[in-house]
MISE-559708 format. One line per 8 residues: their letters; for each residue x, y, z of N, C-alpha, C. Coordinates in Angstrom, 3 decimals. Layout:
N
A> X/Y/Z/X/Y/Z/X/Y/Z; ...;
***
This chain:
245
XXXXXXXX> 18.037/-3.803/-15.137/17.131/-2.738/-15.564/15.794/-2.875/-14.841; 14.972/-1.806/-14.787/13.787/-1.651/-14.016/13.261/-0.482/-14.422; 11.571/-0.959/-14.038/10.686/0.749/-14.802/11.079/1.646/-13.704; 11.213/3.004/-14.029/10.726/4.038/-13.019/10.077/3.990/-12.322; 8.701/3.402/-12.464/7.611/3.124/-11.774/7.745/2.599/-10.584; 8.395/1.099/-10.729/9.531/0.383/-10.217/10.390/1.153/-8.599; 10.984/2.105/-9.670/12.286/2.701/-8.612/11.509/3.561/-7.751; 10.154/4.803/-8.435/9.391/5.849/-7.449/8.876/4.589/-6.018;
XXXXXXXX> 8.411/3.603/-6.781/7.768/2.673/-5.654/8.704/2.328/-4.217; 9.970/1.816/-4.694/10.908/1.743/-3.887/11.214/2.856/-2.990; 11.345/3.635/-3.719/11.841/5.377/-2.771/10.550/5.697/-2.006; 9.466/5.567/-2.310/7.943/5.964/-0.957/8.305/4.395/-0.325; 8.563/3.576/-0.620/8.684/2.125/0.673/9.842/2.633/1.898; 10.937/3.399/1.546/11.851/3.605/2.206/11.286/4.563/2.951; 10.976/5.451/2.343/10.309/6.373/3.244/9.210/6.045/4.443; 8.569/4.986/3.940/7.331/4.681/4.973/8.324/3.836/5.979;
XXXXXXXX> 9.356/3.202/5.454/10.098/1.993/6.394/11.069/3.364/7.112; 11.253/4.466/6.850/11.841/5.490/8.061/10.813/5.731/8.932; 9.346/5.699/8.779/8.367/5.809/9.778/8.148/5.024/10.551; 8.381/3.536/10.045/8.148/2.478/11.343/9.462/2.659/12.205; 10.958/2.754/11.467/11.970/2.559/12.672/11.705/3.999/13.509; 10.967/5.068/13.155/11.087/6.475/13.939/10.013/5.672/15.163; 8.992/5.090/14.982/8.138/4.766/16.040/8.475/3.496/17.050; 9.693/3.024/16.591/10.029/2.029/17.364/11.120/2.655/18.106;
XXXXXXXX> 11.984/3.624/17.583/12.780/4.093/18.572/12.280/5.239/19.326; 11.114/5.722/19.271/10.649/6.870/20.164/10.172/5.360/21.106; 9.252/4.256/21.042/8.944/3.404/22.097/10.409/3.375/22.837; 11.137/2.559/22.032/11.865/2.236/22.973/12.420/3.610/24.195; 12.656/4.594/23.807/13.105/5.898/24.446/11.890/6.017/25.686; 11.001/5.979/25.169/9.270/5.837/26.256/9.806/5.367/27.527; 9.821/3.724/26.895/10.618/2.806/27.522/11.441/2.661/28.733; 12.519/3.373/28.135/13.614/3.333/28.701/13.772/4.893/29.527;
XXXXXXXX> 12.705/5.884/29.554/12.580/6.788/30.652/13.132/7.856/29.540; 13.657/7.435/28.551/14.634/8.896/28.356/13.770/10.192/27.925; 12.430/9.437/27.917/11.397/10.885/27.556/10.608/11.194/28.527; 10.943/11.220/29.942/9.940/11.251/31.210/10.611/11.977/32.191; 9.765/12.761/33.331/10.372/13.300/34.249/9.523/12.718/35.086; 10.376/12.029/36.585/9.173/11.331/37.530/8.669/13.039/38.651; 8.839/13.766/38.212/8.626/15.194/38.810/7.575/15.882/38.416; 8.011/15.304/37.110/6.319/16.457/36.581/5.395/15.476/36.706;
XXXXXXXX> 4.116/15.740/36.182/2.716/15.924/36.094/2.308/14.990/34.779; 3.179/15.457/34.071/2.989/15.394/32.374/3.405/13.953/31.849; 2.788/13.233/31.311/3.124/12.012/30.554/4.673/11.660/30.054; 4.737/12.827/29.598/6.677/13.039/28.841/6.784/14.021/28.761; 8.422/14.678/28.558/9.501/15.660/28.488/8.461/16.290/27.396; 8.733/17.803/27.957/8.229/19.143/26.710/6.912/19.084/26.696; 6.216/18.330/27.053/4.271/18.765/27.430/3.924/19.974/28.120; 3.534/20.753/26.874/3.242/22.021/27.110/1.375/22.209/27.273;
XXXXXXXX> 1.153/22.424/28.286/-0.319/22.195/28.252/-1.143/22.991/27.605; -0.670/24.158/27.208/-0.982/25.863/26.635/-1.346/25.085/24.963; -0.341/24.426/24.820/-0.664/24.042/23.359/-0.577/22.227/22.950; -0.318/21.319/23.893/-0.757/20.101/23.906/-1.384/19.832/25.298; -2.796/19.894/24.695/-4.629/20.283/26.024/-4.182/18.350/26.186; -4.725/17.445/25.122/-4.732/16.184/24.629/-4.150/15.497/25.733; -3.231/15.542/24.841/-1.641/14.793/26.007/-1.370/15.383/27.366; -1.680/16.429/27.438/-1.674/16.980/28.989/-2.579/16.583/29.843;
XXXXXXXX> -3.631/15.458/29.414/-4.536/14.953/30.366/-4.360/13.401/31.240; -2.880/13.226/30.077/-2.772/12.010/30.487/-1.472/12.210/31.802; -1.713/10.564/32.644/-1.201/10.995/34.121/-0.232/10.603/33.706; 1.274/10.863/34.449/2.764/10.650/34.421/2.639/9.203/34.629; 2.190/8.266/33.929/2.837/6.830/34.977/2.938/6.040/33.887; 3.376/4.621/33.863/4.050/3.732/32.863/2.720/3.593/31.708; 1.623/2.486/32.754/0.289/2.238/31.835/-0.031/3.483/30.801; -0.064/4.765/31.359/-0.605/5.598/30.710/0.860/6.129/28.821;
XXXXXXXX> 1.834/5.913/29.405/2.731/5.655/28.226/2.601/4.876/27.637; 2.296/3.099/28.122/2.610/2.173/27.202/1.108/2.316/26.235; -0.017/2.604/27.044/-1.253/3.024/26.118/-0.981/3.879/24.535; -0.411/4.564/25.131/-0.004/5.982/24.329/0.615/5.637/23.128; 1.934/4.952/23.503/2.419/4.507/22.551/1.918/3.531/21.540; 1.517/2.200/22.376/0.413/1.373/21.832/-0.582/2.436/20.322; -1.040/3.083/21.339/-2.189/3.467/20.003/-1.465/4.046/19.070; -0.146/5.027/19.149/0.398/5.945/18.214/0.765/4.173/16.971;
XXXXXXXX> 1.818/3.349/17.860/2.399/2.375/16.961/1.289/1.673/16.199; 0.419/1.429/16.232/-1.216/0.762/15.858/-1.693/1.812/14.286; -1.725/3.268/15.097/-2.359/3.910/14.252/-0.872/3.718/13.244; 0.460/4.091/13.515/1.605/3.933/11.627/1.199/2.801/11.392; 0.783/1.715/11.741/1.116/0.475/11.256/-0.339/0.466/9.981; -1.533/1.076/10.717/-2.521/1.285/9.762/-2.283/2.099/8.504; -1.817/3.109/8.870/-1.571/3.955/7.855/-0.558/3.796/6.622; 0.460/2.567/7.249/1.580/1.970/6.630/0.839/1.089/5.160;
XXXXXXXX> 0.024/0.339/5.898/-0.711/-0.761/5.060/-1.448/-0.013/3.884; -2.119/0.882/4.611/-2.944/1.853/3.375/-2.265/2.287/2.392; -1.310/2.944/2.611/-0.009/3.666/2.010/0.216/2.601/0.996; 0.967/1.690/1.646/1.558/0.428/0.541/0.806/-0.012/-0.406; -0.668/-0.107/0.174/-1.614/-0.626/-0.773/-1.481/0.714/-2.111; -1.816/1.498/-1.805/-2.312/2.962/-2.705/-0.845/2.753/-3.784; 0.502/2.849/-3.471/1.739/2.783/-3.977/1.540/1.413/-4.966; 1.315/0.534/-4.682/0.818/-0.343/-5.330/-0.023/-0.570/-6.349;
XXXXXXXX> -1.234/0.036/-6.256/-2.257/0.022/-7.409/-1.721/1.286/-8.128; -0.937/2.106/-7.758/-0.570/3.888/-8.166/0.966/2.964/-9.417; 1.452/2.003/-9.060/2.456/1.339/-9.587/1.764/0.654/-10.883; 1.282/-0.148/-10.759/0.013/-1.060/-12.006/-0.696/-0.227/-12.446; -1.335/1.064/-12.084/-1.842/1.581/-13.363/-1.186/2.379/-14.280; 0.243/3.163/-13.346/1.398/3.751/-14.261/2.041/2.719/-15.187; 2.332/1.508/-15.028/2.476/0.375/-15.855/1.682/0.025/-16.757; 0.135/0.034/-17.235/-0.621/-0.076/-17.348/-0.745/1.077/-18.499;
XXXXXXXX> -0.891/2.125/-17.721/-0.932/3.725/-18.955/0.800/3.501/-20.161; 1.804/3.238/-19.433/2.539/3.266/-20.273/3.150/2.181/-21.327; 2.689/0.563/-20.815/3.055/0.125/-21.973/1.654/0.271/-23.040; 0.307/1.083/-22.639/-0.440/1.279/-24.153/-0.154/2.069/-24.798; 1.041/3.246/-24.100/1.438/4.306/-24.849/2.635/4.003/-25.944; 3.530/2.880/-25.447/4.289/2.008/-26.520/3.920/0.977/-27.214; 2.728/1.053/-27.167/1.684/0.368/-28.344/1.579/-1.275/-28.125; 1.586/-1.544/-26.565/1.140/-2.622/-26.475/-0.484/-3.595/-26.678;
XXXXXXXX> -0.692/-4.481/-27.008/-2.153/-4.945/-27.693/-3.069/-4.636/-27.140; -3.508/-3.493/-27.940/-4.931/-2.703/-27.276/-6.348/-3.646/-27.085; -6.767/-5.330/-27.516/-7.369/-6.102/-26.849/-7.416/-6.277/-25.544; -5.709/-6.802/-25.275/-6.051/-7.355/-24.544/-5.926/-6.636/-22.807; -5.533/-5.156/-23.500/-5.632/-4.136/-22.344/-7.165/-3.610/-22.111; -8.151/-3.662/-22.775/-9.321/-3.575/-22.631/-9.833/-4.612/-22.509; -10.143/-5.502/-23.301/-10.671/-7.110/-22.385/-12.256/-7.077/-22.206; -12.288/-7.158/-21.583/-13.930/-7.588/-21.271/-14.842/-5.952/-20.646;
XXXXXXXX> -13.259/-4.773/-20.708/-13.925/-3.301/-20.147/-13.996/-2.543/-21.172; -14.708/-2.756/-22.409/-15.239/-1.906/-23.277/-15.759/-0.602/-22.632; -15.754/0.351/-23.653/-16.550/1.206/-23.236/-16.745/2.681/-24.421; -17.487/2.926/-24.467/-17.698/4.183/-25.484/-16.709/5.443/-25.427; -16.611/6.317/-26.175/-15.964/7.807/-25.768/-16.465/8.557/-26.635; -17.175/9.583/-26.770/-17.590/10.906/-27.131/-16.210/11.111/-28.354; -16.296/11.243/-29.614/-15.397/11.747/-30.249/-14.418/13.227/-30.042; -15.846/14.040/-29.542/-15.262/15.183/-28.941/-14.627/15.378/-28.025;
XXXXXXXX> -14.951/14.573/-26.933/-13.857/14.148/-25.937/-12.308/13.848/-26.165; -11.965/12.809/-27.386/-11.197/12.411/-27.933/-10.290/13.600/-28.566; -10.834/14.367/-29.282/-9.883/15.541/-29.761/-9.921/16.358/-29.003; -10.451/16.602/-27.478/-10.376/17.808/-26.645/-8.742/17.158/-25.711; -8.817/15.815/-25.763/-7.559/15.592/-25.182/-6.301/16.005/-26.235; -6.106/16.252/-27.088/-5.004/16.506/-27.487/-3.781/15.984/-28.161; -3.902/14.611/-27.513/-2.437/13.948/-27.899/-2.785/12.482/-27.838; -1.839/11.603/-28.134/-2.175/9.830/-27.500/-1.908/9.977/-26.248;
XXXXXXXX> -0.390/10.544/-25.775/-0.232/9.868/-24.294/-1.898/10.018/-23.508; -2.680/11.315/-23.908/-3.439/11.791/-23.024/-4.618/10.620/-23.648; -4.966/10.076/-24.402/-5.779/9.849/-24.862/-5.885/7.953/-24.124; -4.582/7.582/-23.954/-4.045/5.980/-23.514/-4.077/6.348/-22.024; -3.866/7.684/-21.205/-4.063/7.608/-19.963/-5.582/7.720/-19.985; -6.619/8.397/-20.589/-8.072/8.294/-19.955/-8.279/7.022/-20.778; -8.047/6.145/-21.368/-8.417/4.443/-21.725/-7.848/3.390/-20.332; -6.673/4.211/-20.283/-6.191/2.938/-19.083/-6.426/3.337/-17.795;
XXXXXXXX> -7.093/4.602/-17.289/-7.570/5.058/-16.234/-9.031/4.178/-16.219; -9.922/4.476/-16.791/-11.238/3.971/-17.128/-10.990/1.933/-16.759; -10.101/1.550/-17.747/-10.101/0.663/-17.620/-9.502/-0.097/-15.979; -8.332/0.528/-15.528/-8.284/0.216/-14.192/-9.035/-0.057/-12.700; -9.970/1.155/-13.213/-11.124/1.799/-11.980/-12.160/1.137/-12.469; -12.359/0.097/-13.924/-13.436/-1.113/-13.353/-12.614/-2.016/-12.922; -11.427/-2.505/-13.080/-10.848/-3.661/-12.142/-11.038/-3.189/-11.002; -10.697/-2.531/-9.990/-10.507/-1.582/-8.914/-11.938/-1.909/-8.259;
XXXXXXXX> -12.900/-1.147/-9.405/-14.438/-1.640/-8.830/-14.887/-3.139/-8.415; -14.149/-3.917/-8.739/-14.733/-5.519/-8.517/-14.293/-5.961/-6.802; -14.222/-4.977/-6.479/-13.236/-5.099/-5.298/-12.679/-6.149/-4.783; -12.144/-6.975/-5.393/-11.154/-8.279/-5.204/-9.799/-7.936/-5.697; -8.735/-8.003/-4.409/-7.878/-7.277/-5.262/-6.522/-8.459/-5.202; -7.463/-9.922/-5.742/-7.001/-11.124/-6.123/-7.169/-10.927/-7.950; -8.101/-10.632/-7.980/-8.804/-10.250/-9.610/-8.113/-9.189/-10.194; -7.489/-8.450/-8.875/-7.171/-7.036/-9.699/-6.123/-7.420/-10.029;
XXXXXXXX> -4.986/-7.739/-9.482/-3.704/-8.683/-9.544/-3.750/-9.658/-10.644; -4.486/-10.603/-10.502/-4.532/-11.683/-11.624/-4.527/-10.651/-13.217; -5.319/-10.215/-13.249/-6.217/-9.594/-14.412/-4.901/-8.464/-14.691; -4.651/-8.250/-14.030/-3.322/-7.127/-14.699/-2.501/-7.617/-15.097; -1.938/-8.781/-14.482/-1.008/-10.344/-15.560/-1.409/-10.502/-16.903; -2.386/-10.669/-16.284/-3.336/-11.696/-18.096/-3.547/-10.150/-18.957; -3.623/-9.661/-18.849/-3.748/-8.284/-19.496/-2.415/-7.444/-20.262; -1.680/-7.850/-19.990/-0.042/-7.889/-19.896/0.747/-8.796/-20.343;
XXXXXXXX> 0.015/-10.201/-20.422/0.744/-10.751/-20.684/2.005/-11.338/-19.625; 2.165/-11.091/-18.410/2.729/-11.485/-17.710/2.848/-12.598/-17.084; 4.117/-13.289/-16.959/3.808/-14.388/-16.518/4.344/-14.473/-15.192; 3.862/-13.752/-14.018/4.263/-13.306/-12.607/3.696/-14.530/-11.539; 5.071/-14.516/-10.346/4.965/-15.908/-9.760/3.252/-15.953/-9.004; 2.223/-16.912/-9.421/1.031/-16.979/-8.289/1.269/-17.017/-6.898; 2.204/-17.487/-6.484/2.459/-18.262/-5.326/3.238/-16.466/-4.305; 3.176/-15.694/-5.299/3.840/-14.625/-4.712/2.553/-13.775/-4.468;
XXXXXXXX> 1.737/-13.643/-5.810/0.470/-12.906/-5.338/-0.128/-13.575/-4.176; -0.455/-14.895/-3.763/-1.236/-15.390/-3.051/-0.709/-15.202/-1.889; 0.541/-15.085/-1.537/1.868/-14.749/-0.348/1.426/-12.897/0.152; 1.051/-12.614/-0.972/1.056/-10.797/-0.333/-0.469/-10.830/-0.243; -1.249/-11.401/-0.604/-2.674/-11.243/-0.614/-3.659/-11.257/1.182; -3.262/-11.776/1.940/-3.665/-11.624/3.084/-2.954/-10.544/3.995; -2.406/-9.848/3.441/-1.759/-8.651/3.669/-2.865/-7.429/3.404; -2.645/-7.418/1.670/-3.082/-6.848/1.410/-4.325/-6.481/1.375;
XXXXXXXX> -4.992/-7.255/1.575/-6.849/-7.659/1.958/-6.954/-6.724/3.058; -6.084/-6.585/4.054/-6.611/-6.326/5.610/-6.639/-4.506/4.943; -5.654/-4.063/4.029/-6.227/-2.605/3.921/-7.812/-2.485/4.160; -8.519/-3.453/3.086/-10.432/-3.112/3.088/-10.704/-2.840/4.456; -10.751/-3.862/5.365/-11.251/-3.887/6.803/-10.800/-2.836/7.368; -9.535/-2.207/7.196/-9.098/-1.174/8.167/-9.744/0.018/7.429; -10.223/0.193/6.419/-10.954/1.361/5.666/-12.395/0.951/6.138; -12.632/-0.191/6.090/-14.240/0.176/6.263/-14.561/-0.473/7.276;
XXXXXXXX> -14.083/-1.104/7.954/-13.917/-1.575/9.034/-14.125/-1.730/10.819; -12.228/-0.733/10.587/-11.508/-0.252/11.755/-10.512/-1.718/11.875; -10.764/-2.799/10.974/-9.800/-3.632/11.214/-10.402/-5.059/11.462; -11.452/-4.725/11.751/-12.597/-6.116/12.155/-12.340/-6.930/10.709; -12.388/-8.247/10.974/-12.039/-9.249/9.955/-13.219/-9.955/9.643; -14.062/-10.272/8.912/-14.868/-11.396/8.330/-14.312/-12.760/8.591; -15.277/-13.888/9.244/-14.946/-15.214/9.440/-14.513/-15.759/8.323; -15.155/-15.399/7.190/-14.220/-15.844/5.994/-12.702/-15.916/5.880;
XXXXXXXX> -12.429/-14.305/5.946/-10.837/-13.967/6.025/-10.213/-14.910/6.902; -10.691/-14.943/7.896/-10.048/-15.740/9.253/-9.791/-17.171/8.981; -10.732/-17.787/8.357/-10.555/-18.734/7.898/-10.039/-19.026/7.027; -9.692/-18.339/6.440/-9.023/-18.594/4.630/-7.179/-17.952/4.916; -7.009/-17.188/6.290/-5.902/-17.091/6.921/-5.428/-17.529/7.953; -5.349/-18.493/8.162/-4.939/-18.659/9.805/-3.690/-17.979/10.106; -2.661/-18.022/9.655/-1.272/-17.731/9.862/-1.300/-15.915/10.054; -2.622/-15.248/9.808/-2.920/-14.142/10.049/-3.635/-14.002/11.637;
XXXXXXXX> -2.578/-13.405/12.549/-3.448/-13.234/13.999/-4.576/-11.894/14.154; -5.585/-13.179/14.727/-6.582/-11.913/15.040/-7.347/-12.191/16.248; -7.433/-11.126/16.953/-7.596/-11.112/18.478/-9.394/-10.292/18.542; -9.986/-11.037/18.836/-11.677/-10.466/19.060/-12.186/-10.004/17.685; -11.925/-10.784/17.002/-12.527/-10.352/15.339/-11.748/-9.373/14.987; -10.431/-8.797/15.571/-10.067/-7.514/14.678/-8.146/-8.147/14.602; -7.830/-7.915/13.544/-6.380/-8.568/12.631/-5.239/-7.595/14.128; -4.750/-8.363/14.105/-3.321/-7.807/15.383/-2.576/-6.863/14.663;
XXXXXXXX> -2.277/-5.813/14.516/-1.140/-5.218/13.817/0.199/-4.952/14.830; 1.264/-5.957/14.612/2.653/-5.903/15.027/3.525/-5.955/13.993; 4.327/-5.737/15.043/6.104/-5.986/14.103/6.204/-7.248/12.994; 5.465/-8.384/13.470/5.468/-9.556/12.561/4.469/-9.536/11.300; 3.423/-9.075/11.432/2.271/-8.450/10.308/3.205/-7.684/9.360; 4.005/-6.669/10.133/4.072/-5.205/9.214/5.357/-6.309/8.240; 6.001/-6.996/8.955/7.520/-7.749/8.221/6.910/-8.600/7.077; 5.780/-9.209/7.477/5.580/-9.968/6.661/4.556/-9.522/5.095;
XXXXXXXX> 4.100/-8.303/5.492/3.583/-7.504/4.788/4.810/-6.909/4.226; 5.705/-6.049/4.416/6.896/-5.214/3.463/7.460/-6.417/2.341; 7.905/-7.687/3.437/8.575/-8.810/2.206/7.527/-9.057/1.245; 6.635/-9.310/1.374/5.717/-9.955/0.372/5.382/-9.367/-0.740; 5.320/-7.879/-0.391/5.166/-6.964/-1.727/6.097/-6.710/-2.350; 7.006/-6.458/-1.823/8.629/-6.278/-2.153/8.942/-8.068/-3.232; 8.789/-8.514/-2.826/9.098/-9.461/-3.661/8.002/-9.768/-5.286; 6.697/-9.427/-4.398/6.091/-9.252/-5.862/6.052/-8.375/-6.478;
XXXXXXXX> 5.857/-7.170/-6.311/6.261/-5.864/-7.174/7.939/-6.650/-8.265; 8.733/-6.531/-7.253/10.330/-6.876/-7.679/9.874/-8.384/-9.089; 8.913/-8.734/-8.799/8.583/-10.102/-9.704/7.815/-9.573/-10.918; 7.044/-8.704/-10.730/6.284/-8.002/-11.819/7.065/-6.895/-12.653; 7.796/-6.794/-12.166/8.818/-5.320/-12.752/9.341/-6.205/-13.391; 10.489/-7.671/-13.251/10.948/-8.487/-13.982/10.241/-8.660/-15.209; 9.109/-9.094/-15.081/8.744/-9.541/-16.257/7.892/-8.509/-17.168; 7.751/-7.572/-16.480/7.025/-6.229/-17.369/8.454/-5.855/-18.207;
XXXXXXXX> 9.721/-5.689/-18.066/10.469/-5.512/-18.360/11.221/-6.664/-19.653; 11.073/-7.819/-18.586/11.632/-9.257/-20.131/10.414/-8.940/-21.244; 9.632/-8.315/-21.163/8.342/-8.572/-22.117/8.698/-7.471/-23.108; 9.446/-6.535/-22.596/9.854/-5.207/-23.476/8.310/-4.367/-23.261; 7.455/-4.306/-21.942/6.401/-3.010/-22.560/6.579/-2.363/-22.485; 7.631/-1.502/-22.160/8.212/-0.076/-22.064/8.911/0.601/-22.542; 8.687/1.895/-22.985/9.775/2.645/-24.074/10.722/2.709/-22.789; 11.881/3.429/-23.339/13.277/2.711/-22.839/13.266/4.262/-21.644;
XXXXX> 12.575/5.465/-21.966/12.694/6.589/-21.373/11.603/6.241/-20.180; 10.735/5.436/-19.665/10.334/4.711/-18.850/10.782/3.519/-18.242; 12.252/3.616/-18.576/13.336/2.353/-17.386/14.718/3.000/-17.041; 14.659/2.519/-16.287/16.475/3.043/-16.011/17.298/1.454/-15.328; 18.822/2.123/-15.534/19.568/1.208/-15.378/19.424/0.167/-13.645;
***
C-alpha cells in the first residue's frame, strides 16, 4: 500500500525521466550526423530561418552542435532538479494537509508555528478539509521560510511522528541543496557547500550537471520519498480514500 500522494509523485518522476532519455537520444542522433546535412548552411535538418532566426545563426560544423547541445542538456538537467525539488515539497505538504484532516495530533503539527486566525475567516472557509488545508499551508510555508531544507525534512518527521531513515535524508540532501544555487544563483556553489560535499563535482565555483549528478539525484529521492511513504503509511495517517493498493 502507498498514499496517492506517493503514486502522483511517481507518475511526474517518469515523466521528467522521459525528458532526460528524449535529450540524450536527440545528442546522440547530433552525434551521430543523423540530424545534419554537410550541404546546407544550417546547424541541423529542418532549420527554417523564416521562423528559427536563433538557430539559424549558428554555423553547420561539429563545435557549434556539441555547444548546442551542451547548453540544451545543462538547461533539462536544471530544470529537472527544480521540478523534483517542487514535486517533493508539493508531496509533504499534501501529506501534511491530509493526515490533519484524519485527525492526526494537532500539537504536534503546529509545534513551535502558532499562529492566530480571524474567526471570520474560519467560517468563510466552510468546511474542516478547507479549514486543515489553510492550518497546514501556513504551517508549511514557515518551515519552507527557514530555508534549510535539512530542517524542512527533519521537522516534517518529528511532526509526524516519523521515524524515516537519516542516512537517506542526508544521501538526497546535496542534491537537493543545489536547486537554491541554480534559482538564485545560476548554479554557483558557496565554499561551504563545497566543502561539506566533496563527492559533489564542481568546476569554477559552479556544481557540474551530468549524467552522474542527475543518477545520483533521481536514486536518492526515490529512495527517500519510497522511505517516507513507508512509514507515513505503518503510522496509519491516512484515511484509506488517500492510499491505494
Amino acid at each position: 500500500m502507498k498514499s496517492k500522494a506517493y503514486h502522483a509523485l511517481q507518475q511526474k518522476l517518469i515523466y521528467f525521466d522521459d525528458d532526460l532519455e528524449l535529450i540524450e537520444v536527440l545528442r546522440i542522433g547530433v552525434e551521430n550526423g543523423d540530424l545534419t546535412e554537410s550541404a546546407s548552411k544550417y546547424i541541423l535538418k529542418n532549420v527554417d530561418s523564416t521562423k528559427h532566426a536563433h538557430i539559424a545563426r549558428r554555423r553547420n560544423s561539429n563545435g557549434s552542435r556539441t555547444l548546442v547541445m551542451t547548453h540544451l542538456r545543462s538547461s533539462v538537467y536544471s530544470s529537472y532538479i527544480k521540478d523534483v525539488y517542487e514535486e517533493l515539497t508539493h508531496y509533504l505538504r499534501t501529506i501534511l494537509e491530509q493526515a490533519s484532516k484524519n485527525g492526526f495530533n494537532a500539537g504536534r503539527i503546529i509545534g513551535e508555528h502558532s499562529f492566530k486566525v480571524d474567526a471570520k475567516t474560519v467560517l468563510e472557509l466552510g468546511n474542516w478539509d478547507a479549514v486543515c488545508k489553510m492550518v497546514t499551508d501556513s504551517v508549511f510555508q514557515s518551515l519552507e521560510s527557514e530555508k534549510s531544507t535539512l530542517k524542512l525534512l527533519e521537522k516534517m518527521a518529528n511532526k509526524l511522528a516519523l521515524n524515516v531513515d537519516m542516512t537517506l535524508i542526508h544521501a538526497a540532501l546535496p542534491y537537493l541543496e543545489i536547486r537554491h544555487f541554480l534559482v538564485h544563483s545560476d548554479g554557483k556553489v558557496t565554499p561551504e557547500y563545497k566543502a561539506a560535499h566533496k563527492n559533489i563535482p564542481v568546476q569554477n565555483g559552479y556544481v557540474v550537471l551530468n549524467s552522474t549528478f542527475i543518477d545520483g539525484l533521481r536514486s536518492s529521492i526515490k529512495a527517500l520519498v519510497a522511505n517516507f511513504d513507508k512509514e507515513v503509511i505503518n503510522a496509519g495517517l491516512l484515511k484509506k480514500e488517500d492510499t491505494q493498493g
